[in-house]
C-alpha positions in Angstrom: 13.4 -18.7 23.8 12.9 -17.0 27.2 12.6 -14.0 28.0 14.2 -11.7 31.2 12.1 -13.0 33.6 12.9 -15.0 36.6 10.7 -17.7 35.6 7.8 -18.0 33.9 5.4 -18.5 36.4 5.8 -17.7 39.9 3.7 -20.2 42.8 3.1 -18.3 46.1 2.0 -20.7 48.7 3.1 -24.7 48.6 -0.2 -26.4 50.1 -2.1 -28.4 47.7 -3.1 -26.4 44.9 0.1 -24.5 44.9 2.1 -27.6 44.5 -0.5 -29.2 42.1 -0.1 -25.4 39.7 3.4 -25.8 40.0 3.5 -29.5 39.6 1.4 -29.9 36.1 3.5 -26.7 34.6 6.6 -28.3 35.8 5.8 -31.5 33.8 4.5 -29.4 30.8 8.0 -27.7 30.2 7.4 -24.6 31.7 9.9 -22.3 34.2 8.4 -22.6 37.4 8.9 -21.3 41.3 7.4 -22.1 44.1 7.8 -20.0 47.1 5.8 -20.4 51.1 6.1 -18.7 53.9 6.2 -21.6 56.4 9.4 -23.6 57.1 7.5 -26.9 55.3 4.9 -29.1 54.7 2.3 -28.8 57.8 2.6 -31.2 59.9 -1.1 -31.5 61.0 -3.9 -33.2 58.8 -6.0 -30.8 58.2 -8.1 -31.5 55.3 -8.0 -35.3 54.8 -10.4 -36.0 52.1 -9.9 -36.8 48.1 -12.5 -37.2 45.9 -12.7 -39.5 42.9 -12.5 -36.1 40.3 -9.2 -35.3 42.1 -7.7 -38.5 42.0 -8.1 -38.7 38.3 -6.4 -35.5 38.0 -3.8 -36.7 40.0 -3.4 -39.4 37.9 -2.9 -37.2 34.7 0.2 -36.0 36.8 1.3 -39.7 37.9 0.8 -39.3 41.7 -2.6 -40.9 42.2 -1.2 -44.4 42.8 1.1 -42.9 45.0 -1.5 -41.5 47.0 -3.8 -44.0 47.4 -1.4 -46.6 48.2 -0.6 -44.0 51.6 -4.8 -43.4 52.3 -7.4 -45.3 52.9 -10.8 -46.0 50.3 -14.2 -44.5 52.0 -17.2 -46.2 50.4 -19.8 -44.6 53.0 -21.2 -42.5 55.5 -22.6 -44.1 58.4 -25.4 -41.8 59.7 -26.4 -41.7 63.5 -28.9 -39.9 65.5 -27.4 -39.2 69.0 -25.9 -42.6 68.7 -28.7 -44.6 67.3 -27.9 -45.8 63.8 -30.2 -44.4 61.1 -28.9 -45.4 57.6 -25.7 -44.8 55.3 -25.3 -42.5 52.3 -22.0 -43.8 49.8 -19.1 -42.2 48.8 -19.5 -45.1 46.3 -22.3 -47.1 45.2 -23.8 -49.5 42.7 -22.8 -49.0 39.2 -19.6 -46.1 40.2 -17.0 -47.9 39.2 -17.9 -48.0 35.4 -17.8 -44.4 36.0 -14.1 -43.9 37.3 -10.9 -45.7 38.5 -11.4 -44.4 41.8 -14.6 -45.3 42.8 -14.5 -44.1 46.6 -13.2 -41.2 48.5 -9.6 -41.2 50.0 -9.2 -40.6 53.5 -5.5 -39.1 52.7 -3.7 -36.6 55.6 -2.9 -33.5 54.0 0.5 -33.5 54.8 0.8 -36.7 52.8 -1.1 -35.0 50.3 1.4 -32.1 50.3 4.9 -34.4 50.9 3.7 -36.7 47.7 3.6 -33.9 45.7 7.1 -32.2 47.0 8.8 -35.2 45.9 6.7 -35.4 42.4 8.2 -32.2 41.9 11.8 -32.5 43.3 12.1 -34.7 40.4 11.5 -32.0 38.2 14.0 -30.2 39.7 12.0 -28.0 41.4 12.7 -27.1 45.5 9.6 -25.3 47.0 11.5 -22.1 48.3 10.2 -22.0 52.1 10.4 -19.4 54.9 9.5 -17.2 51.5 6.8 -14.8 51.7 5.0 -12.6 49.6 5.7 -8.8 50.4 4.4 -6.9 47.5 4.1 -6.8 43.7 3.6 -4.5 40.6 2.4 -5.6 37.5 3.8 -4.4 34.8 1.7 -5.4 31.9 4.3 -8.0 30.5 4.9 -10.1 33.3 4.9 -9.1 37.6 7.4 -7.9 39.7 6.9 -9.6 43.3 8.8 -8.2 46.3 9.8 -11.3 48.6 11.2 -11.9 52.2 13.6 -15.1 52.8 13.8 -15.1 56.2 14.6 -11.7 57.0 16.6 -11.0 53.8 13.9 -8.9 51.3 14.1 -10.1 47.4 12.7 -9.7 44.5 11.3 -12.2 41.8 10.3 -11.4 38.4 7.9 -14.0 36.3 5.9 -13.6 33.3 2.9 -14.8 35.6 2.0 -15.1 39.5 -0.6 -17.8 41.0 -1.3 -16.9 44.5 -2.3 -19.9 46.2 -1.8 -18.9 49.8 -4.5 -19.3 51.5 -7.8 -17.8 52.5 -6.0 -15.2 54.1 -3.9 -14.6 50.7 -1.6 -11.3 50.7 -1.8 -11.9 46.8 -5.5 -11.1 46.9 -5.0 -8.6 49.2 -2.3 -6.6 46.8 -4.9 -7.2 44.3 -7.5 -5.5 45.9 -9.7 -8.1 45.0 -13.3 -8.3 47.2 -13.5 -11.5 49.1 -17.4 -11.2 49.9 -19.3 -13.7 51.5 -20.0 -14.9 55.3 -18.3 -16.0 58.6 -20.3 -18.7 60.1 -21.5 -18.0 63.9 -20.8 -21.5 64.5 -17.1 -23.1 65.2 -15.7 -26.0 64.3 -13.2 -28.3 66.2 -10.6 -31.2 64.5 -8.6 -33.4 66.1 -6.5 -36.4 65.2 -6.6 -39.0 67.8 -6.2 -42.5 68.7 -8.7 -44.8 70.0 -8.7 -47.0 72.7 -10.4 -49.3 71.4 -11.3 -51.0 67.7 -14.4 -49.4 66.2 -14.6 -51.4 63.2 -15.4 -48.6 61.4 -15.5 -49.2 57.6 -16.4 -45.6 56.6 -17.1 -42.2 57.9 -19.3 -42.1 61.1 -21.5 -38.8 61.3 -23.9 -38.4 64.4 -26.2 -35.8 64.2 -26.8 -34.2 67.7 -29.8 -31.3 68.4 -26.9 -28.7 68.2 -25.5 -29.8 64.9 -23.4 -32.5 64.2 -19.9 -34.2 65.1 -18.1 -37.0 63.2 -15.3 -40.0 62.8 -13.1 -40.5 60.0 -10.9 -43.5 59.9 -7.4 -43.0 58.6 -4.4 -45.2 57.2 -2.0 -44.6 60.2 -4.5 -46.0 62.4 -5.7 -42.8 63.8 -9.2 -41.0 63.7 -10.4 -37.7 62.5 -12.8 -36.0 64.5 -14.9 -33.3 63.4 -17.6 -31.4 64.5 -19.5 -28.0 65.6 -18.3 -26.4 68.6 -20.8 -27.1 71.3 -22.9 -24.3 73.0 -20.8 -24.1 76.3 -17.6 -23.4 74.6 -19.4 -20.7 72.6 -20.5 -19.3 76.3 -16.9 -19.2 77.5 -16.2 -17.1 74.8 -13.4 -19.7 73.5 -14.0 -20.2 69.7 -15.0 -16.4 68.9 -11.5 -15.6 67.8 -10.3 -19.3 66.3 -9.7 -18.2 62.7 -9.8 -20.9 59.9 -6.2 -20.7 59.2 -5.0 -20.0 62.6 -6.2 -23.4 63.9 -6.3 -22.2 67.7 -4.9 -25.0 70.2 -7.4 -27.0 71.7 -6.9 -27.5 75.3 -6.9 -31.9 75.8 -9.6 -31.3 78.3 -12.2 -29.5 76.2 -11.7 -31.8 73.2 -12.2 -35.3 75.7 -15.4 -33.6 77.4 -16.5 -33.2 73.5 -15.9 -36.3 72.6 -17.6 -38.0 75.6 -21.1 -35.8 75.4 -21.6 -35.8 71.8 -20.3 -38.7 69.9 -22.0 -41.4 71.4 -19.3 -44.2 70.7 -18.2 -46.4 73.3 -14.7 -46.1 73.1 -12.5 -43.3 75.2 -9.5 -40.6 73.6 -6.2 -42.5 74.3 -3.8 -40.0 72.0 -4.1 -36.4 71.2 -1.7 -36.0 68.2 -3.5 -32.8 66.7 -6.7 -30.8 68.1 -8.1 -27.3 67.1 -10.7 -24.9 66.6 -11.5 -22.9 63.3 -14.5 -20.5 61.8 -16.5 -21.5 59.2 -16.8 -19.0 56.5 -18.1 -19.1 52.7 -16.4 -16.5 51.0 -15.3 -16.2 46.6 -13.0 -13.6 45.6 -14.7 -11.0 42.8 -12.3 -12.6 40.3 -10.1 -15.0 40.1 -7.4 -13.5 37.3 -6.2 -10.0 37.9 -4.0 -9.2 34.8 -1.4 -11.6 35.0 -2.3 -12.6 38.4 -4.4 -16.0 39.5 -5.9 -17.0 42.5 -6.8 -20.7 43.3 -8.0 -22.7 46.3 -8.4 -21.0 50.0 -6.9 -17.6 48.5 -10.0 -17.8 45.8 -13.4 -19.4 47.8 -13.5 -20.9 51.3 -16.5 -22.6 52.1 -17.5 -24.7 55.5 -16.3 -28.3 55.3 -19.8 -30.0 54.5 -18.6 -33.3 51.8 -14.6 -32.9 51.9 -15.3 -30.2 48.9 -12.3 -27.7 49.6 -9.2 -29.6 48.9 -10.3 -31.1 45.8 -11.7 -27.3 44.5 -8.5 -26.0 44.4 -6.8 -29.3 42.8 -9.5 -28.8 40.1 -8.2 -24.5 40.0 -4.8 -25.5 40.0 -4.4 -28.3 36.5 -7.0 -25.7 34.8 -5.3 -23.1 35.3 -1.7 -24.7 34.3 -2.5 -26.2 31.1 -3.4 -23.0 30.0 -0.5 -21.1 30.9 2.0 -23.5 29.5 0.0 -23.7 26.2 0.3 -20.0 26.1 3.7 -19.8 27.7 4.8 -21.7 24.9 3.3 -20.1 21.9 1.1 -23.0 21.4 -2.2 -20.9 22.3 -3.9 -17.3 22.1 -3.5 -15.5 25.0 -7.5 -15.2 25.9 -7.6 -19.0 26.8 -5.9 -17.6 30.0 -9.3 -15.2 30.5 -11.4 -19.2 30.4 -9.7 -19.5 33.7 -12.1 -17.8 35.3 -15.1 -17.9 33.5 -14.4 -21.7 33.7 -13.9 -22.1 37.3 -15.8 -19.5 39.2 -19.2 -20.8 38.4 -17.8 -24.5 40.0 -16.9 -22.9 42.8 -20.1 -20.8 43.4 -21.9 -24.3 42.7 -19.9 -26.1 45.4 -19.9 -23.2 47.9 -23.7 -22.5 47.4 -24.6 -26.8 48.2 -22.0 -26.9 51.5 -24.1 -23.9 52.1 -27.4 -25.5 52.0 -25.9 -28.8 53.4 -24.4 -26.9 56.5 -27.2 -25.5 57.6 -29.0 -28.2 57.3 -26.8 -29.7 59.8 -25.9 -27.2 62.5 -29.3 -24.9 62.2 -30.5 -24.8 65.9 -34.0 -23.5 65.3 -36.6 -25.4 66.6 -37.9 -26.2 62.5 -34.1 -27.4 61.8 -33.9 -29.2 64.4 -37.2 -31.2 64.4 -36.5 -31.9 60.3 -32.5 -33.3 61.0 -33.9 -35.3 64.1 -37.6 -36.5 63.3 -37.4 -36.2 59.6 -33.8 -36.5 57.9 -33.2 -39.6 60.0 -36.2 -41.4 58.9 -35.4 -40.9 55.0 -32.0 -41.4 54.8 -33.0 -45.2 56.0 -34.9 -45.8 53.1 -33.7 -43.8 50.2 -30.2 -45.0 51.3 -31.1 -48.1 50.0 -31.7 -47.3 46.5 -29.0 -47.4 43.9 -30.0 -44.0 41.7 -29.9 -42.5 45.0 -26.8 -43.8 45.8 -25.0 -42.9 42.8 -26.6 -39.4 42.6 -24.5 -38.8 45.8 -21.5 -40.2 44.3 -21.8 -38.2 41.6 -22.2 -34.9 43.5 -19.2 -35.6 46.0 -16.9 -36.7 44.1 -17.6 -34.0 41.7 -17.6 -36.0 38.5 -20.9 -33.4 37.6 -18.3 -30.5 37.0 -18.3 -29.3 33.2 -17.7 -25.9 31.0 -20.2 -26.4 28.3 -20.2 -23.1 26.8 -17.1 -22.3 27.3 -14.9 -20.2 24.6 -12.4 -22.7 25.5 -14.5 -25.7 24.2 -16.2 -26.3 21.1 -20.1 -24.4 20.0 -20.3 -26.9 17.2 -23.6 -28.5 18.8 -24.1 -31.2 15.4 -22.8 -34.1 17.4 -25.7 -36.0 19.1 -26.4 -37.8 22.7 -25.6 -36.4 25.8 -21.8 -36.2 25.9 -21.2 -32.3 24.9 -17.7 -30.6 24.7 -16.8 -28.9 27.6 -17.8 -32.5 29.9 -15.2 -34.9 31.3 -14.1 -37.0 29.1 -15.4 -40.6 30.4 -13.6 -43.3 32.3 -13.8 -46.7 30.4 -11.6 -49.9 30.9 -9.7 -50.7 28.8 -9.7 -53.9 27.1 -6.2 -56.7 27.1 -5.5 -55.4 23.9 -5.5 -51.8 24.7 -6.1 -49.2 22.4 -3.4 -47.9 19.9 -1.9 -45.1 19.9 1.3 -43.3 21.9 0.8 -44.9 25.3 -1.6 -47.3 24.2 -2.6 -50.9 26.3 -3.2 -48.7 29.5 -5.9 -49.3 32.2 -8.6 -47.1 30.4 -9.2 -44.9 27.9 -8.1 -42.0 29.9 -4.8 -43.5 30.0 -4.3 -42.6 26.6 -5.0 -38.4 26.9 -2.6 -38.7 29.6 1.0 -35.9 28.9 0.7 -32.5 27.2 -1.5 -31.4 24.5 -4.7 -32.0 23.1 -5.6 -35.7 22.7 -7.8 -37.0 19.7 -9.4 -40.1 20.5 -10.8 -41.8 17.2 -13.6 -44.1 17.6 -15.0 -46.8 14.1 -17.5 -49.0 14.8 -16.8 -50.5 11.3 -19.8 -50.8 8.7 -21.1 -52.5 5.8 -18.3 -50.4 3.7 -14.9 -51.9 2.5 -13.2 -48.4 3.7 -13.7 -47.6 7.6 -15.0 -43.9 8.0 -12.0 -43.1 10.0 -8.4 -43.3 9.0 -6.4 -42.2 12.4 -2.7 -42.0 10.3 -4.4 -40.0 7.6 -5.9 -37.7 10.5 -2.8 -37.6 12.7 -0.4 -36.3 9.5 -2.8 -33.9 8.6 -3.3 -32.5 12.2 0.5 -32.2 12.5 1.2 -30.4 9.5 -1.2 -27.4 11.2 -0.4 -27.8 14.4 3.2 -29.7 15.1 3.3 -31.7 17.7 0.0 -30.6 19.2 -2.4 -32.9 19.1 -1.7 -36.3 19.4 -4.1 -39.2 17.9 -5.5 -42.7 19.0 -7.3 -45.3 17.4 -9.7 -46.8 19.7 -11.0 -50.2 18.0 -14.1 -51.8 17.6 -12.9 -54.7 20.2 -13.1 -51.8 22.8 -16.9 -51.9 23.8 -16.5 -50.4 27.2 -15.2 -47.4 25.6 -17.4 -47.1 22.9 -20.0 -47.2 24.9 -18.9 -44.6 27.6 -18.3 -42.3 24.8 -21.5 -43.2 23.0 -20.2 -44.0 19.9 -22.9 -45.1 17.4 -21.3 -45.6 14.0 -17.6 -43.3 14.1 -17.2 -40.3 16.0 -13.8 -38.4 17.3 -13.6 -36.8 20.7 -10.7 -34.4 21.3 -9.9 -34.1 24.5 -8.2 -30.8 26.5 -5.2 -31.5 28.4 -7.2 -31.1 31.9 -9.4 -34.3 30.6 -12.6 -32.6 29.7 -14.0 -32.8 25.9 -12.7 -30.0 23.7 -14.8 -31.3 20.6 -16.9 -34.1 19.5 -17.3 -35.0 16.3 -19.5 -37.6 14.3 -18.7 -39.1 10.9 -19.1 -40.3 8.1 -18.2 -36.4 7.7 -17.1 -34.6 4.6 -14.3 -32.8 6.2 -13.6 -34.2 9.8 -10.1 -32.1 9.6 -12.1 -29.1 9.0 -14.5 -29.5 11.7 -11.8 -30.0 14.0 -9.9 -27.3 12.8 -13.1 -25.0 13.4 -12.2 -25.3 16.4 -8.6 -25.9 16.6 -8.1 -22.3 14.9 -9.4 -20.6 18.1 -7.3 -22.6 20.8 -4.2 -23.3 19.0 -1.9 -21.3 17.3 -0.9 -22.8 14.0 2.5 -23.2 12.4 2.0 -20.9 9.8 0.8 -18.4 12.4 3.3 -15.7 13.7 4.1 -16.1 17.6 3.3 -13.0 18.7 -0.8 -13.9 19.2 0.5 -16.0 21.9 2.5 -12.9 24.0 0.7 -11.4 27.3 -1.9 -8.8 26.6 -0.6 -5.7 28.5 
C-alpha cells in the first residue's frame, strides 16, 4: 500500500547512473521519477568506455546485448613512445573469458549509453522529466520534499527517497551540505570526436606517451575516433584551459585541436571531421558521505576522478544497481531499513580504491618532472614490452580495469559466517561460468551461464551436489525452496545446479555440496558447505538480518526518522 508521497524514490539527473538507479527500481516494482535539467540525452560522447563489471550489471537489467551490439569490443591498448611502438597492455587477455561474458571493454558513446537506457525504461512506463531541475529540498524524516523548476514553472515533488545523480557539480550535494574534498588537477584535458582521413587499422586503443604527458585514439562503432589527451604547454601559456570546467566542456576552437593533433600524436593520417572537441579539468574529489538521511549520491555528484582506465562511467553504474536493490527491498517491506546505511559503507571504500589508482596512474603519465619523465620515456616503455607479454600480467590488468576485483567482504549486508572454505567469501561477485546444453534447473534455467539464473529480484540460492557414495544427495533444492518460502515468501528463489555442470562447479569451487546465495546486485550474500545439519538454519542466520520474515510485523522495514 503506498503512502502520500509522489513516488517512492525520486532520480535527479538522467545521465548514466541516474537512469541505471531509476532503471533497476523500475524493474523491481518500485514508484519511480526521473527528473534533469537539460532538454535530453547529450548529444556529445563524452565518456565512451564500459567495462566488463558494468556490462554484467547491465545484463542483470537486460540492456547489455543491446549495448554491445551499438559499441565496439577493445581487447588492448597499443602503447607508443612519441610514435615509436613500445608494447600493448589488454583490456582482455589469456584465460578472461572463463572469467566473464564480456571479456573486453566497450568502446560505447555515452549518449548511446544514455538513449539505450531511456528506452529500457520507457517500457516501464517511465518518461525522464527534462528541462526539470532541482531547486531545493527539506527532509522531513519520513520521506523529502524537493522544490523543482520545469521550465520556468516552480514545483514540488514529494518521494519517500531522493538519489541525486547530477553530476559533479550536484545541487543535491550542495543542499546537503555535504564536503566534496579532494583536488583540481593543474593539468587540462582535451576530447574530441573526429573522423579520419585515412584507415588506421586500429584494433584497440592507441596511447602515445609524449615528455608532457600523454594523448590517445580510441576507435568507435560509427566509424569515428576518440581523441584524448593533456592539454599541451602552449595552450596552458595562453591562458585557454584555466577556466574549462569538467562539466562545462569549453568549445574547442578547430584550429587548436588540428595543431594538437598534428604535434603530439604521431600518426600519419590528418583531422577530416570535427563532430565534437573540448577542454575539461581534471579533479579527484569524494563527497564526505554518500547517504544523508534519505538522501543518496552516486556517480559524478559522489567522486570524480581524472579519466586514467575509463573508471568513471562504470563507478557510478556500480553506485546506481547497489543502491536500488536496496531501496526497493526496503520500499517493499521485504528488508530492515539499515541495509540502506550498507550503501555507503559498501561503495565509498570502491570508490576511494578506484580514485586513489587513476591517481597514481595519472601522474604517472602527465608528471613533467625531470624523474617522471625519464621513468615514462626510458623506463616504462622498456617494461611494458616484455611484461606485456606475459599472461598473469595480462589478466592482472584485466582484472583491475574491468573492475571484476570489487567486493564487500565484511559487510553487514553480507554474511560473517566464515566456516565455508576456499577463496570465494560472501560479499565477492558471484562467478561467471558457462553454462552447459542442458542448463541448470530452476526458474529461468538453460541460460548462457550461471549468472543467468540470479538474474530478476530477490535473493537467488544456487545449490550445488557433486553427488557421493550415499543413496540420498546432501542437497534436496525442493525440500530447501518450500522451506525458504514458508519464512520468507517469495524471497528467495532456488536452483539446482547439477553435477553435469563442471564449469560452474568449478568457478564456484564446489568440492562435495555447497549453496551460494546470491544478493540481487550479483555479489555472494552467503556460502554455505554441506553435508550440514541444518543448512536452512545457517542460511537463516543470515537471512534473519537482511530479510524481514513473514511472521515479522512491517513496520521494521519503515524509514528511520
Amino acid at each position: 500500500m503506498h503512502d502520500a508521497h509522489d513516488c517512492d524514490v525520486l532520480v535527479a539527473g538522467a545521465g548514466p547512473s541516474g537512469l541505471t538507479a531509476a532503471l533497476a527500481l523500475a524493474q523491481h516494482g518500485v514508484r519511480v521519477r526521473i527528473v534533469d535539467r537539460g532538454s535530453g540525452p547529450v548529444e556529445e560522447a563524452r565518456a565512451a568506455i564500459v567495462h566488463a563489471r558494468t556490462l554484467e550489471l547491465l545484463d542483470r537489467l537486460g540492456v547489455a546485448e543491446q549495448a554491445v551490439a551499438r559499441g565496439l569490443a577493445i581487447t588492448q591498448v597499443a602503447i607508443h613512445e612519441r610514435g615509436r611502438h613500445v608494447g600493448r597492455m589488454p583490456l582482455a587477455g589469456e584465460g578472461t573469458a572463463a572469467w566473464t561474458r564480456f571479456p573486453y571493454a566497450l568502446a560505447l558513446e555515452q549518449f548511446e549509453t544514455q538513449q539505450l537506457l531511456v528506452d529500457a525504461l520507457a517500457e516501464h512506463g517511465v518518461a525522464v522529466e527534462w528541462d526539470t531541475g532541482v531547486e531545493d529540498l527539506a527532509d522531513t524524516g519520513r520521506g523529502v520534499r524537493v522544490g523543482v523548476r520545469h521550465g520556468g514553472a516552480p514545483g514540488t515533488v514529494t518521494a519517500r527517497w531522493l538519489i541525486g545523480a547530477d553530476g559533479a557539480s550536484s545541487t543535491v550535494r550542495r543542499l546537503l551540505a555535504l564536503d566534496f574534498g579532494g583536488r583540481t588537477y593543474p593539468q587540462s584535458g582535451m576530447l574530441a570526436d573526429v573522423t579520419l582521413d585515412v584507415d588506421l587499422g586500429v584494433q584497440g586503443m592507441r596511447l602515445n606517451l609524449t615528455r608532457g604527458g600523454f594523448v590517445g585514439i580510441l576507435p568507435l562503432a560509427s566509424g569515428r575516433c576518440r581523441l584524448f589527451g593533456v592539454v599541451p604547454p602552449w595552450i596552458h601559456r595562453g591562458g585557454d584551459a584555466s577556466q574549462a570546467s569538467h562539466e562545462a566542456y569549453a568549445p574547442l576552437e578547430p584550429e587548436v585541436l588540428h595543431r594538437w593533433f598534428a604535434d603530439y600524436f604521431r600518426v600519419d593520417a590528418g583531422l577530416q571531421d570535427i563532430v565534437w572537441a573540448s577542454m575539461f579539468r581534471f579533479h579527484s574529489r569524494i563527497a564526505s558521505r554518500f547517504r544523508s538521511g534519505n538522501c543518496f549520491l552516486v556517480g559524478d555528484a559522489a567522486h570524480i576522478h581524472n579519466p586514467a582506465g575509463g573508471q568513471g562511467l562504470n563507478l557510478g553504474i556500480g553506485d546506481a544497481v547497489n543502491l536500488a536493490w536496496k531501496l526497493a527491498q526496503v520500499t517493499h517491506g521485504h528488508a530492515p531499513a539499515w541495509l540502506l546505511d550498507t550503501y555507503d559503507a559498501e561503495r565509498r571504500p570502491v570508490a576511494r580504491a578506484v580514485l586513489k589508482r587513476t591517481d597514481l596512474g595519472f601522474r604517472a603519465e602527465t608528471g613533467n618532472n625531470a624523474l617522471a619523465v625519464w621513468m615514462r620515456t626510458r623506463v616504462v616503455t622498456r617494461v611494458i614490452g616484455a611484461v606485456s607479454r606475459l599472461a598473469p600480467v595480462r589478466r592482472l590488468f584485466f582484472h583491475i580495469f574491468s573492475q571484476l576485483w570489487i567486493t564487500y567482504r565484511g559487510s553487514r549486508a553480507v554474511s560473517r559466517d566464515a566456516s565455508a572454505t576456499g577463496r570465494l567469501r560472501p560479499g565477492d561477485r558471484a562467478p561467471y561460468a558457462p553454462a552447459g546444453r542442458g542448463g541448470a534447473q530452476g526458474e529461468g534455467g538453460g541460460g548462457r551461464g550461471v549468472l543467468e539464473l540470479t538474474h530478476g529480484g530477490g535473493y537467488h540460492l544456487l545449490c550445488f551436489d557433486r553427488g557421493g557414495d550415499g543413496p540420498v544427495p546432501a542437497v534436496n533444492a525442493a525440500e530447501l525452496a518450500e522451506a525458504l518460502d514458508d519464512r520468507y515468501p517469495g524471497m528467495v528463489a532456488v536452483h539446482a545446479v547439477p553435477p553435469g555442470e563442471t564449469a560452474a562447479h568449478h568457478a564456484y569451487q564446489v568440492k562435495g555440496a555447497r549453496l551460494v546465495l546470491v544478493r540481487p546486485d550479483g555479489h555472494v550474500g552467503a556460502v554455505v558447505d554441506l553435508p550440514d545439519g541444518d543448512p536452512v538454519g545457517r542460511l537463516a542466520g543470515y537471512l534473519d538480518e537482511v530479510l524481514v520474515r513473514a511472521s515479522a510485523p512491517s513496520a521494521q522495514a519503515q524509514p528511520e526518522p
